[in-house]
N, C-alpha and C positions, 0 to 999 in steps of 0.2 A: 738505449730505449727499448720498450719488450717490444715484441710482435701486436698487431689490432689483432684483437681474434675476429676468426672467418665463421659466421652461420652462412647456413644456406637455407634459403628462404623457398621452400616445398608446400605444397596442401598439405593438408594433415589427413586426407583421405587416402592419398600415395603412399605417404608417412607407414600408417596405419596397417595400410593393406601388404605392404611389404615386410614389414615386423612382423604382420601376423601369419602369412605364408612362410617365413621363415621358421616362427615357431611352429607351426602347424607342419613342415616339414620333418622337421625332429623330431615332431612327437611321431610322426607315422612311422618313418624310417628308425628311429630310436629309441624309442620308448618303448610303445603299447600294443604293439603288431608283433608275432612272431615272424623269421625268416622260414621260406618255405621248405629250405633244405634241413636244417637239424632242428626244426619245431621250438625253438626260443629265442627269446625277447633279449634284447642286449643286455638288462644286468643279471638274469639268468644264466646266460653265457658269460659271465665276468666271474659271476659267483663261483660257477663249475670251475673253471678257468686259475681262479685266484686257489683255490685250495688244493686243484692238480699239481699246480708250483709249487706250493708249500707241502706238497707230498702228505696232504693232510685226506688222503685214502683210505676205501676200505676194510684193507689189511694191517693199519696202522692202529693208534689211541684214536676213541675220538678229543676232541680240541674245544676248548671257548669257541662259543660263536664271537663274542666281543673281538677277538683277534681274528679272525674269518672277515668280519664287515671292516675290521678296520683296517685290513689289509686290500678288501673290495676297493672302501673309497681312496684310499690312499694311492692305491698303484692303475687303479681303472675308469671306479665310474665316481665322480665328485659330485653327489649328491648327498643327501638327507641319512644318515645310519638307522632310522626308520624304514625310509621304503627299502633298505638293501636286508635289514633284515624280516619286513616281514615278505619279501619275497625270498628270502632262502626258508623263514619258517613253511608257507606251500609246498615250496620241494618238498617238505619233509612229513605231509599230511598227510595221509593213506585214504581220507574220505574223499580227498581232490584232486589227487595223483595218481594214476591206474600202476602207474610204474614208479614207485618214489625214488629221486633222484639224491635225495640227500639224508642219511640216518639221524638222526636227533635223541639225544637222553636228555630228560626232564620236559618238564611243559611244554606243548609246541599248539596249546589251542584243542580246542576239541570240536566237535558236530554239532554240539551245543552253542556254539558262536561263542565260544569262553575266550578271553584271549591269551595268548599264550605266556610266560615268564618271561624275563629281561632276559637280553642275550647276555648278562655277565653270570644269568645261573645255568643257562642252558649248553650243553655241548654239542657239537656235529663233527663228521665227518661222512666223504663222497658214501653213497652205495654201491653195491659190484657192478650194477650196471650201468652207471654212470661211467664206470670207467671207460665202457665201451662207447660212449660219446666222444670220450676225449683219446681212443686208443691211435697208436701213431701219429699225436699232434707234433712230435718230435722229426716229426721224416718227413718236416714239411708238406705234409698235405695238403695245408690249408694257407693262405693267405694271411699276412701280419702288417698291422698297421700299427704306427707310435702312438702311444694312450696319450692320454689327455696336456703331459707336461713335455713330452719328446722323451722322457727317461728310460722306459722299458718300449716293449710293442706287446699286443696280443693280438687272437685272433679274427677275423672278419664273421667267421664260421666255424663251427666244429666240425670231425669228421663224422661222426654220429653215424657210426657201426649200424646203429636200428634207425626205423624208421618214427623217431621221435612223432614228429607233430600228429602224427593219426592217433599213437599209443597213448603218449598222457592228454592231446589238445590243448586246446587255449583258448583262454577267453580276454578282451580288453576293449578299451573303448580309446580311442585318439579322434582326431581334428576331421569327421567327415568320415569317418568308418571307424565300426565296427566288428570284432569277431567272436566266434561263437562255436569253436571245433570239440565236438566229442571226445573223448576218449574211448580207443579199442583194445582190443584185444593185441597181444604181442604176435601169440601165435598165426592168427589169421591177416593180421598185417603183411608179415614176415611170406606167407602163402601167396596172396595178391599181389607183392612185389615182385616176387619168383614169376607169378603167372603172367602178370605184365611185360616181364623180359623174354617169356619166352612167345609170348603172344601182343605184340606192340598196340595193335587195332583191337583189343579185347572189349568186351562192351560191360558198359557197367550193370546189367543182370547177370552177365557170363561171374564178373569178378562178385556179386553176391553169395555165389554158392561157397566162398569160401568165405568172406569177410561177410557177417551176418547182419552185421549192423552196431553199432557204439555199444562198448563193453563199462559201464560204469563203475567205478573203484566202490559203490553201495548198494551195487546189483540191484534190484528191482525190475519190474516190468516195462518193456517197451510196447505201448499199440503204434502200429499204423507202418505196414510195410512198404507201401506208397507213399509214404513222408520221405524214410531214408533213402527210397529208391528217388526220389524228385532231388534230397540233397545231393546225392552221389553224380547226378547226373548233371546239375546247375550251381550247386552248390549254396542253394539254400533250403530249406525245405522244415517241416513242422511235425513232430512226432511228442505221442503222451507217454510221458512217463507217471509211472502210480510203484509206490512200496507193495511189496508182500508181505499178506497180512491173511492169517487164516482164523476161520471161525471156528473152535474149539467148544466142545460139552464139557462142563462142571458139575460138580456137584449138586443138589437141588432141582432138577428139572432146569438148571438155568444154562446160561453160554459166557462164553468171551473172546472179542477179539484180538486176534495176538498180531505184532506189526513185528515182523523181524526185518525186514529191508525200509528205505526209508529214499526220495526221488532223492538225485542228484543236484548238489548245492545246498539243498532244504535243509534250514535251521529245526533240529530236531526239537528243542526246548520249547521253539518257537510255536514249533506245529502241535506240541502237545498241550500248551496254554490256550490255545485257539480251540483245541478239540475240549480243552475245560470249560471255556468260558461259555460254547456252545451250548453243554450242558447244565451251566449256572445258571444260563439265562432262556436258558430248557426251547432253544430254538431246535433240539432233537430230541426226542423223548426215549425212555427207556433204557439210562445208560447209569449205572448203581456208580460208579470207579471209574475216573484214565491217573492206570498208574505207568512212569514209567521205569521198569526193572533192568534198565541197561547196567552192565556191568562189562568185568572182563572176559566174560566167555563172549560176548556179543552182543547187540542191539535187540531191544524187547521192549515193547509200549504194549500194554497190557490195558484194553475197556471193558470195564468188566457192566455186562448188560443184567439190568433185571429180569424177572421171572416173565418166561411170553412175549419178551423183546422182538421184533422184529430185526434180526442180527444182520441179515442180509440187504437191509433197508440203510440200516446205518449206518453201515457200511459203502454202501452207496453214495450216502448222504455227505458222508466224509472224504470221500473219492471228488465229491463236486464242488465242497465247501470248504474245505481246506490243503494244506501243501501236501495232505495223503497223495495225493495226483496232481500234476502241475505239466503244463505244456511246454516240448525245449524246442527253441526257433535255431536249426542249422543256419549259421552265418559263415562259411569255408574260406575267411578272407586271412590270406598272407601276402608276407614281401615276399617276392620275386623280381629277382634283375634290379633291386633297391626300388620297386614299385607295389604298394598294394594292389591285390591281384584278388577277385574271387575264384577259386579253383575248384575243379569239381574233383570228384577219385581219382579219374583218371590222370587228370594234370598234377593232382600233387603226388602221384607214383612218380609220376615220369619224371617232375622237380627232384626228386630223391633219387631216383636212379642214376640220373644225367651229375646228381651231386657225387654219387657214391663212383662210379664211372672214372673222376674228374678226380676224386683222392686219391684211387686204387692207381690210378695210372699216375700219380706224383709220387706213391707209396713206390710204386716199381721202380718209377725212373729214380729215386733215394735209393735204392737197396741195389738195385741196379749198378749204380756208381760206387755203393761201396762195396762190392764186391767184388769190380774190377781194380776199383784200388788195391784192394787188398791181394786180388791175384796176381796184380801186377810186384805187387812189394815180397810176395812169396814166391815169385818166380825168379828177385832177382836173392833173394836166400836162396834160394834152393843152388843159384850159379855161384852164390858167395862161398858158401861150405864146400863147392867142389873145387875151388881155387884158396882154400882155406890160409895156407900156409902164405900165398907168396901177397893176399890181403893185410895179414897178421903184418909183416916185414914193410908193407908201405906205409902202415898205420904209423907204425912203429915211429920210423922215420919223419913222421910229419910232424908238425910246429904245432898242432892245436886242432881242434875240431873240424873247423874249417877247412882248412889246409887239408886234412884228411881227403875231406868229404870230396873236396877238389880233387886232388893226386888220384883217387879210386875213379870216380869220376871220368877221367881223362885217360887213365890206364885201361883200366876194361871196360866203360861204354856202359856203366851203368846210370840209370836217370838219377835226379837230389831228390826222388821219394826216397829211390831202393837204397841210395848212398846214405842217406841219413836213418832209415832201418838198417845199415848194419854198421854205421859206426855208435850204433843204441845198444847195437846183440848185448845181452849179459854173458858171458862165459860158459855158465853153466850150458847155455843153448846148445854149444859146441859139441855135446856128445855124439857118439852115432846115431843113437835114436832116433833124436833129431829131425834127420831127414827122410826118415820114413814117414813122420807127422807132418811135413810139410810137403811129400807129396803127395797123403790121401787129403789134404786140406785144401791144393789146388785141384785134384779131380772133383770135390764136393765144390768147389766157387764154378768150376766150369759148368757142371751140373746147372748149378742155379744162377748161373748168368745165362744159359740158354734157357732155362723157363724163363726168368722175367723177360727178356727179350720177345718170347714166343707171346706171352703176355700185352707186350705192347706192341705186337703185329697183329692179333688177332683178338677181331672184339668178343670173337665168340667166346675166347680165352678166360679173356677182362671179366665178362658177365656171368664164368663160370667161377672165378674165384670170389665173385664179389656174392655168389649165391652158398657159395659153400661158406664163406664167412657168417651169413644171416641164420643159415643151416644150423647151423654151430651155437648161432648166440639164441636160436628158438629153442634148441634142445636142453640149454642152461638155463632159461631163464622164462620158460612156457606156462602159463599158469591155465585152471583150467576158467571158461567162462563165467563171469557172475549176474548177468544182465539176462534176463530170458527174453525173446520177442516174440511176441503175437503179432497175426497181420493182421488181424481188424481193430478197429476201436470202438471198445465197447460203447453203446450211449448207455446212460443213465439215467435208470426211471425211479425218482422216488417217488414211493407211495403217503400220501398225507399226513395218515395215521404216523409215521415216521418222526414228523416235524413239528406235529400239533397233538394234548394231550385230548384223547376223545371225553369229552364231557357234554353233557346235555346244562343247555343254557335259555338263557329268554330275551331276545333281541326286541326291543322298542324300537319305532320308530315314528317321530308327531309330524305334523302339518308343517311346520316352520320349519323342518329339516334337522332334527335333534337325535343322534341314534346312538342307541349302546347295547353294549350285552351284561347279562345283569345273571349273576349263580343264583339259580333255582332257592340256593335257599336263603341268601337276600331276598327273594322274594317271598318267599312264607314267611318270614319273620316281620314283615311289615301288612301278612295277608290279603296282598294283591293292592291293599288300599295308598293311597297320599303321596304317588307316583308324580315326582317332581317336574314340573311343568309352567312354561313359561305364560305369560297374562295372552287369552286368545288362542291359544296353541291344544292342540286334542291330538291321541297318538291315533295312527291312521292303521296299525298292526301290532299286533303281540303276539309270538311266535317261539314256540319252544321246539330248538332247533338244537343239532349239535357241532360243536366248534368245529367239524371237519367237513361242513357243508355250507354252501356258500348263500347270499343273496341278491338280486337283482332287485335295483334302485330306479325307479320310472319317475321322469319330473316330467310335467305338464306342458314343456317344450318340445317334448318330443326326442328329451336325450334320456340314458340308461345308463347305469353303471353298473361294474361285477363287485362283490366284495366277498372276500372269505370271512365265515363268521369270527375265527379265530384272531384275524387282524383289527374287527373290532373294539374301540374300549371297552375294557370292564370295568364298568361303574354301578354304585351301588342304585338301587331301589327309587333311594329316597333323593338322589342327587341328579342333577341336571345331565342329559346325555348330550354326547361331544355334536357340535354343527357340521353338518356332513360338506362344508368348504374345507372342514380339513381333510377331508378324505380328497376331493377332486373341486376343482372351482367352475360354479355354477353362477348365472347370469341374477341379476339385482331383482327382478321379479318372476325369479322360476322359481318353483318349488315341489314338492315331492308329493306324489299323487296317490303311489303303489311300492308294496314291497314284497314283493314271491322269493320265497327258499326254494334254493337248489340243492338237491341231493346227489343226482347225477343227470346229465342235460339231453339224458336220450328214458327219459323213463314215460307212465303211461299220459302223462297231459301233454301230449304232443304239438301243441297251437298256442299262440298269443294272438286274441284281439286289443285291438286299439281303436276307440271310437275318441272320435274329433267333436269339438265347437261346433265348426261347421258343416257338421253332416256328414263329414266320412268315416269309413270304418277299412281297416285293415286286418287280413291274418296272415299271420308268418309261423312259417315251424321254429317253434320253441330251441330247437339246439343251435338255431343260426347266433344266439344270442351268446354263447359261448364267449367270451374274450379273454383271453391272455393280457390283454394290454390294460392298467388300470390308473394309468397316470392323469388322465382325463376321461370326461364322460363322453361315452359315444354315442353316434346317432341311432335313436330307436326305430323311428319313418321319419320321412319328407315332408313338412308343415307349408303349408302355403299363406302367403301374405298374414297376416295375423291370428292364424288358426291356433289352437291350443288344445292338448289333450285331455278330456275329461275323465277317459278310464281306461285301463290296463285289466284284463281278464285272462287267464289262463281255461284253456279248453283241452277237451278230448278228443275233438273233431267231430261228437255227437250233441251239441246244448245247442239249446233255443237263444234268440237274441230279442230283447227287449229295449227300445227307444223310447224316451219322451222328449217331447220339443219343450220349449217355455212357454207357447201359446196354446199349451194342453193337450196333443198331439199325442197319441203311440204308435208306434210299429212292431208286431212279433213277427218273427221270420225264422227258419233252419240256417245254424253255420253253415252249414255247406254251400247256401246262398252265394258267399263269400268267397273268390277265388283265394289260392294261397298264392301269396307273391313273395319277394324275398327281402334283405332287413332293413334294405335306404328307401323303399317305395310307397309312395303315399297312399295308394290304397286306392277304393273306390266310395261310389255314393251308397250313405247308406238310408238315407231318409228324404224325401223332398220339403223344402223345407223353405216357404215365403219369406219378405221382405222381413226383415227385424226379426227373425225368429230363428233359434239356438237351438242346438242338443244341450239337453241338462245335463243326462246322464248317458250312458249304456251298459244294458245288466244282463248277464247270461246266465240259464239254470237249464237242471231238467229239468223236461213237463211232466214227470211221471210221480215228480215232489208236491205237484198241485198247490206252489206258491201263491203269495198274494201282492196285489202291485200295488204299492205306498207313495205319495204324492204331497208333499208339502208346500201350500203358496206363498207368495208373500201377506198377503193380508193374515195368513196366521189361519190357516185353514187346512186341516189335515184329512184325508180321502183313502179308505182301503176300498178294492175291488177284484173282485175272484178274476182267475187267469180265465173262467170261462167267459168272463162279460164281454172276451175281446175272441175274432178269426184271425187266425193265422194268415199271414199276407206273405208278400215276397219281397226280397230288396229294393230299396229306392221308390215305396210307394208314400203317400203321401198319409197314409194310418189313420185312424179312429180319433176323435173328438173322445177327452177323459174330463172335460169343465165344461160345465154352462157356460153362454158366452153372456155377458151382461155391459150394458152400454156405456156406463159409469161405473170407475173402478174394477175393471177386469181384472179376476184373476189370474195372477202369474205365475207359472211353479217353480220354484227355488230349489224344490229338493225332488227325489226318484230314486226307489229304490224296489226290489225283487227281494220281499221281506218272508224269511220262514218262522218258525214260532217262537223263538228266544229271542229274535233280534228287536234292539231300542234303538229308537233315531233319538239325533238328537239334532238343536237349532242354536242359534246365535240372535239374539232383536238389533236392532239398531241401537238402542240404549245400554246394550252390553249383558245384556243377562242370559244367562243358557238355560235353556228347556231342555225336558228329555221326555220321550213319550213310547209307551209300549202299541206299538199300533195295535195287536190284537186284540185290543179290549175293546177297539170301535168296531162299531156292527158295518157291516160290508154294503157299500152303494152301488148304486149302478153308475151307468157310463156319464149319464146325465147333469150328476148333482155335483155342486161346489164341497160337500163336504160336511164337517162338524168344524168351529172356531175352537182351537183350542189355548189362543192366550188372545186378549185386547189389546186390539194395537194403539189405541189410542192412549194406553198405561202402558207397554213394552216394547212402542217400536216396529217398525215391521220388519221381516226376518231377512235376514241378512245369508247367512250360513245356514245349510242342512248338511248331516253326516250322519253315518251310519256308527254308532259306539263299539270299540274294538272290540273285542272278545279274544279272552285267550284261547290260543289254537294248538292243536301236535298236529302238524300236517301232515308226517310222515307215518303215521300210526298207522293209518288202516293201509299205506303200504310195506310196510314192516308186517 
């Protein structure tokens, strides 16, 4: 009968979390982490490893990689012949590797993220200086553990002559960390090891002066000496890297930028398609060409700018916009003691040292041993040959090997090493010569069995041979630096003009919130006329501005928005302009009151008024309004309980201010009346103002224009009256009577305006029909009178809407 099978009946959270710490263990310890003494990852170290066996070296042919991986999985690491080869093709990168550990002929991938040939076309073998990773793995230096089937062993660690992990670094990602090690320099490695031995407590600015900072195998620029000095110190830290790229004269009056270095990792193809497509889609302006002329003498991206480019802008531009510059985040995480560990400079010296330490003294005690073997076995040669004859005669005699070895053995007191080195002697040894060679052979082992001895009595010894070893492998194999470092980081300022192509344009914007930008000469071609516009809708500005100056957006809420003219749509004349919800979302009955261009936010209109519904008025300096931030509309002032803005003015800190109420009311007064206060603050009173009774408007001018003040009511009554018919008052008074008052059907005023000699108002009826009226054709009343009727309301309605009809404007002309 078989067996019941046994489950065992566990959570599945237990389950779970056990399986996954397990894997999760592996992958840290085995996988994805280097070890902190010879700076590689386990099938790194298999790789090196398998091809050292196979004498598949330097100084050899190179070999198939197909037989390199196949030899990997088969004797080491049982995984994927993907990941074993494209981690031996890295090895063998020069854009990834400061120090290549593995030679390669044929495709091995290029900078351009191409990827590389099959390993059955590709060949390798080790580099010279990998050898020195793997030099005295033979003399036991290092630790052997059984691989994966119990059949062979390798090793836990290499002895790694250099200080791998600083020289090439590493990068991986496993279960819960991270790492992210630079690559340095050999020579200045090799320097701060020295320096650390001979100065244990060294501080990491001391070991700066020599080790500069991460040597990249694509050289470029490092900012920020305070990055690498924070990583060296803690072991993580933030530093920019940017290619070198010089601005060069061409022929023509023109330039080009030339990129010979290119950041570290960065896909070169990659960065040069981004630097196209920037200029396809002309988010930089003034750039003729990106070609890129890489070849075999070196790396070369050539932009070729047009005439008056701004070369240094674009440069700029490119530095911020694409992988031209790219930020590298130090993460100094290795295994140590089979634990991930973040290590600063210091500690991963001293992992390296304490490893090298740890060899050199296994080194000695191997060499050590076999030299006294050996002394011991030519010492008892040396007693063999002077007893020659009466040796010959017992051999002679004996039965067989053995028996020899025994009989010599027992006769003259020699041990079964030296008994068995001379019953081996070949004959010819016998000459006299002979033993002249084997006594300067034992004075040479005495020799160096007291150095290594002295060696492993003294550490100052140890640390002098392990320094004169490093000595040795810097002077072989020293390259000069490729990475330059600056210690600041530059900021980056790009200038507009850079990014936007300078064109003069004509920005619309209506009542219902409809705004575009429209080419000047769209608009002559349709001369000015049949400006697409919705039923009830009037543009409230028209403004010929240019695409590298911005405008501010005032809704009747009390909110504001910034917009560069350039980000505006451009649409044509005759077509409908975009709802400005696409630009920022605004509340279900706000709308847009005001639109002032911006050229620069410190020029001479220094002041924003804002006059209220309900009788306030505010100034604020003009620059506070500046925003960076344009993902929503921000607060212009502080509105109280249902107040609403009726108008947005721009001043010089010198205009008059004009009020009407709706029960017929004026007030003129001096800005200066007006404290300035700053951009969330509601302001103060600017008009006294009874039960039921509103600001219609607020309107500022100079008095030195001798304007006229225009008044439209609802019953359809329209009233001009010179600025003298009214005294200048002060804030917050209650003003001048501008209507008769009458007992039945009072008039109410709908509209108000501060009219100069080309301006037309115009109205809306209740029945839907729009009037427009030149006010200057009506003769001028006094304070007194209701006015002239200018439509019947009894046939149109009474009026609804007054506005003032846009006019096109260059605002910046008379400051140009």
């Amino acid at each position: 009968m078989s067996q019941p099978e046994k489950f065992l009946d566990l959570p599945l959270e237990e389950v779970i979390g056990d399986r996954f710490g397990r894997y999760s263990k592996y992958i840290i310890q085995d996988r994805a982490l280097p070890d902190a003494r010879d700076g590689l990852k386990p099938v790194q170290r298999r790789i090196l490893y398998a091809m050292h066996e196979e004498k598949n070296t330097h100084d050899k042919h190179f070999r198939k990689s197909a037989k390199t991986v196949g030899t990997v999985i088969g004797n080491y690491h049982p995984h994927g012949d993907s990941s074993v080869y494209e981690a031996m093709v890295r090895l063998s990168q020069d854009w990834k590797v400061r120090n290549v550990l593995i030679e390669m002929h044929g495709n091995n991938g290029s900078i351009d993220g191409d990827p590389p040939a099959a390993m059955r076309y590709t060949e390798a073998r080790l580099s010279s200086i990998s050898s020195e990773l793997l030099r005295d793995i033979d003399k036991e230096t290092v630790e052997f553990i059984p691989n994966f089937d119990e059949t062979s062993s390798e090793p836990v660690v290499l002895p790694a002559k250099f200080p791998n992990l600083l020289v090439n670094g590493s990068t991986g990602i496993s279960a819960g960390y991270a790492t992210d090690i630079p690559p340095h320099n050999l020579a200045e490695v090799i320097d701060a090891v020295i320096m650390k031995m001979d100065k244990p407590d060294i501080t990491v600015p001391e070991l700066m002066q020599v080790i500069k900072g991460p040597d990249f195998p694509t050289g470029g620029i490092i900012q920020g000496v305070d990055g690498i000095r924070k990583a060296y110190e803690t072991g993580r830290g933030k530093i920019i890297i940017r290619g070198r790229a010089e601005i060069e004269s061409v022929r023509g009056n023109r330039e080009q930028i030339v990129i010979t270095d290119i950041p570290f990792e960065v896909n070169k193809a990659s960065m040069v398609k981004k630097m196209d497509e920037l200029r396809i889609d002309r988010k930089v302006e003034g750039i003729a060409e990106v070609r890129d002329e890489t070849d075999r003498t070196g790396l070369r991206v050539v932009i070729e700018l047009k005439r008056d480019a701004d070369s240094e802008g674009i440069l700029n531009y490119f530095y911020k916009n694409t992988d031209l510059q790219v930020t590298y985040h130090f993460n100094m995480v290795a295994i140590q003691d089979k634990t991930p560990k973040l290590l600063s400079l210091p500690l991963m010296l001293d992992a390296y040292i304490n490893h090298q330490k740890d060899v050199v003294t296994r080194q000695t005690k191997f060499d050590l041993k076999k030299a006294k073997d050996r002394a011991h076995i030519v010492e008892g040669l040396i007693k063999a040959i002077s007893m020659l004859d009466e040796l010959i005669a017992t051999i002679r005699a004996s039965k067989d090997k053995s028996d020899a070895k025994k009989r010599i053995m027992e006769a003259y007191g020699f041990t079964e090493a030296q008994a068995e080195a001379i019953v081996t002697l070949q004959l010819y040894r016998l000459t006299n010569t002979d033993i002249t060679q084997l006594q300067s052979e034992a004075d040479e082992l005495r020799t160096k069995i007291e150095q290594l001895e002295s060696i492993l009595r003294s550490e100052k010894k140890l640390l002098q041979t392990i320094k004169k070893d490093l000595k040795q492998i810097k002077k072989t194999f020293s390259e000069n630096r490729r990475t330059l470092i600056e210690a600041e980081i530059e900021e980056l300022k790009i200038n507009i003009e850079v990014t936007v192509a300078s064109e003069d344009v004509l920005v619309s914007v209506t009542k219902d919130g409809y705004i575009k930008r429209t080419s000047l000469r769209s608009y002559s071609a349709s001369n000015g006329e049949d400006m697409a516009l919705k039923e009830h809708d009037y543009p409230i500005s028209l403004l010929e501005v240019n695409t590298t100056d911005k405008v501010l957006l005032f809704t009747n809420k009390g909110k504001y928005l910034v917009t560069p003219v350039h980000e505006l749509p451009d649409i044509r004349w005759k077509d409908t302009g975009q709802h400005v919800s696409n630009i920022v979302q605004l509340d279900k009955d706000e709308r847009l009151i005001q639109c002032i261009p911006v050229r620069d936010f410190k020029d001479s209109m220094n002041y924003l008024l804002f006059f209220t519904k309900n009788g306030m008025v505010k100034r604020s300096e003009f620059k506070l309004y500046d925003a960076q931030r344009r993902s929503k509309a921000l607060i212009a002032l502080n509105l109280k309980n249902d107040d609403e803005v009726v108008n947005v003015c721009q001043t010089d800190g010198n205009m008059d201010v004009f009020l009407a109420s709706n029960k017929g009311y004026g007030l003129w007064y001096h800005e200066s009346e007006i404290s300035v206060v700053g951009q969330r603050a509601a302001g103060v009173k600017a008009m006294m103002l009874k039960d039921d009774e509103f600001i219609v408007n607020g309107q500022v001018f100079n008095d030195l224009t001798e304007p006229s003040i225009v008044i439209i009511t609802q019953r359809g009554a329209c009233k001009r009256m010179r600025l003298k018919e009214f005294e200048k008052s002060t804030r917050a008074k209650r003003g001048l009577i501008m209507l008769r008052e009458l007992k039945s059907k009072p008039h109410r005023i709908k509209g108000f305006f501060v009219i100069n000699e080309n301006d037309t108002l115009c109205f809306e009826t209740s029945n839907g029909n729009v009037h427009s009226i030149f006010p200057l054709e009506l003769s001028a009343s006094d304070r007194y009178s209701n006015g002239s009727f200018v439509i019947d309301t009894d046939n149109d309605g009474v009026v609804t809407e007054v506005w003032k009809e846009a006019v096109y404007q260059k605002p910046f002309n008379e400051i140009e």
